[in-house]
N, C-alpha and C positions, 0 to 999 in steps of 0.2 A: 871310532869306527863302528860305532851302535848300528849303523846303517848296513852292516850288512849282516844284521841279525833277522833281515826281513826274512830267512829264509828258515823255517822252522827246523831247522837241520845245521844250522850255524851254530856254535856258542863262541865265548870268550873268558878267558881265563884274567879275569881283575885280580891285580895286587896292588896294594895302597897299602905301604907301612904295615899296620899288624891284621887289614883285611884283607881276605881272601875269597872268593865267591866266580862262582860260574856262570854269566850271562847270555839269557836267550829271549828268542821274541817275547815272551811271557814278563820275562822282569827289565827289559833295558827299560821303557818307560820310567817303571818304580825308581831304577837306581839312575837314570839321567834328571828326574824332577824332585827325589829327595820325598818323594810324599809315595805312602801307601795309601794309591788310591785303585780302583778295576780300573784300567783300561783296555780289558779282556774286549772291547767294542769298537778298538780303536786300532788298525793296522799298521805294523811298521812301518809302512810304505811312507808313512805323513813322518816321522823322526827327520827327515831331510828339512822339511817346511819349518820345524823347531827348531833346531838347526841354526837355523836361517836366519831365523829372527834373534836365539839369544847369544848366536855369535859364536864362532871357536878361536878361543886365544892358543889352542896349538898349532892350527892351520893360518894361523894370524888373520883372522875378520872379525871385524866388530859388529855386533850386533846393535839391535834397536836399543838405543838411549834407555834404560830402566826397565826392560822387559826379557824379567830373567825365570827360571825356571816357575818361581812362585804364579808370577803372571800364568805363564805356561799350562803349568798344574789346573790351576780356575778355570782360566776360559779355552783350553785346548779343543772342546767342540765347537766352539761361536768361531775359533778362527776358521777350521775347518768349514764351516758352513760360509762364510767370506769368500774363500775362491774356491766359491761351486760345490763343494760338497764332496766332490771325487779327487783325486790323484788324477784322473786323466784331463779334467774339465779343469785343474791348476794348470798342468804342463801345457794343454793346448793353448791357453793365455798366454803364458810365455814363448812359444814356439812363434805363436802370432804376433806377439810383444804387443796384447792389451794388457790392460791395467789386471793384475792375478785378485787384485779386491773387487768387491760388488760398487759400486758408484756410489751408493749410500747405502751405507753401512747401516744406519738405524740407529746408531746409541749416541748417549751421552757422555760415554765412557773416555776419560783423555787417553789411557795406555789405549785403548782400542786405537782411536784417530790417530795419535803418535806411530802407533805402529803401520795402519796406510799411509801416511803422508809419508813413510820411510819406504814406500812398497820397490823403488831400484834399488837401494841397498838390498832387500831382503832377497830379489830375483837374481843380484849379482851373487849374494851367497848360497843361491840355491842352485846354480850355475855352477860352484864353487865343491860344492856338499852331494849335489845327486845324483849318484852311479846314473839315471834314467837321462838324467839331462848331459853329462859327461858321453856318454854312450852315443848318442844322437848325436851331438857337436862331431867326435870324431868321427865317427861312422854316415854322416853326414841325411839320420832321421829314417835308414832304412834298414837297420842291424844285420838283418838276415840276406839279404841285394847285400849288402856291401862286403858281408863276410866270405859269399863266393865270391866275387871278386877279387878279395885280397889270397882267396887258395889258388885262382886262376894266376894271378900275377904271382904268388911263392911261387905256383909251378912254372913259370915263367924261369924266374929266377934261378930255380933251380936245375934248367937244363939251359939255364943260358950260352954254354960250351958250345950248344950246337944250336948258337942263333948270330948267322954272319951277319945281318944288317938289320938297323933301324925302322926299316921299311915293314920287314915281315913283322915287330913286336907292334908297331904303330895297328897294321891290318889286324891284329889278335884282338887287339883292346878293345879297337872300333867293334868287332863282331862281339866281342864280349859284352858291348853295351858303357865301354870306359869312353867317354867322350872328351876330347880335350883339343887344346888350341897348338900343343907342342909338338917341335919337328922331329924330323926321324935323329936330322943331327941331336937331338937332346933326348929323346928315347933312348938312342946307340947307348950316349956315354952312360945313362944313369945305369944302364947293364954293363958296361964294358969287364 
């Protein structure tokens, strides 16, 4: 759960056998790649994109074939630089479902190529890994639309006692901007 260390106000309490340590944006890096190196230039926000590629056997996905943290550690800016350069310029890729790599890549590198020729896998487990991409899927891409909406329907919900027919919740929704193909009969029961 490194990923939700993005927020400089997060930590996490590691215990491993006889270690013990307190993880925050500053060290997940260090202690997810096994190397002391700065990445004081590199923001959490990308740990999902790592992720990704070297797989989590907790959450059960496999990563790309031989590119494990070591890889990681070395070239963590060339990938970065691969899909776009931003966090926002990767997600829009995938939102669009183009390819999250540049076309040509430019190296000679096999774990580089390895690693694009893998780029569905990488986008399935980054689908899998990032609260950003999780959020949107359900929230359906508009977070803050979508979360008045679901306070409009709790409160729905919540005075449903004093809602006799299908008809009146169907007109709320519509005004509320909730558009749908469903009938009043199936509005009713879902409040019944």
């Amino acid at each position: 759960m490194l990923q939700c260390l993005d927020n400089p106000y997060t930590y996490i309490f590691y215990k491993h056998y006889m270690s013990h340590k307190i993880l925050d944006h500053k060290n997940a890096y260090t202690h997810y790649l096994k190397k002391d190196w700065d990445y004081s230039d590199i923001g959490l926000e990308w740990f999902p994109l790592l992720l990704s590629i070297n797989g989590d056997s907790a959450d059960e996905f496999d990563g790309v074939r031989g590119l494990g943290p070591s890889f990681l550690a070395k070239n963590i800016k060339e990938v970065i630089k691969l899909v776009g350069g931003s966090v926002d310029e990767m997600y829009r890729r995938i939102q669009n479902k183009v390819n999250i790599f540049e076309k040509d890549i430019g190296t000679n590198n096999k774990s580089m190529s390895n690693m694009v020729s893998d780029s569905e896998k990488i986008v399935r487990n980054l689908k899998l890994s990032s609260y950003k991409l999780i959020n949107d899927y359900i929230t359906g891409g508009f977070p803050l639309d979508t979360i008045q909406k679901c306070r409009y329907i709790t409160e729905i919900i919540n005075n449903k006692e004093k809602i006799e027919n299908g008809a009146v919740i169907l007109s709320a929704f519509k005004r509320a901007g909730l558009t749908s193909n469903i009938s009043e009969d199936t509005v009713y029961n879902i409040f019944k």
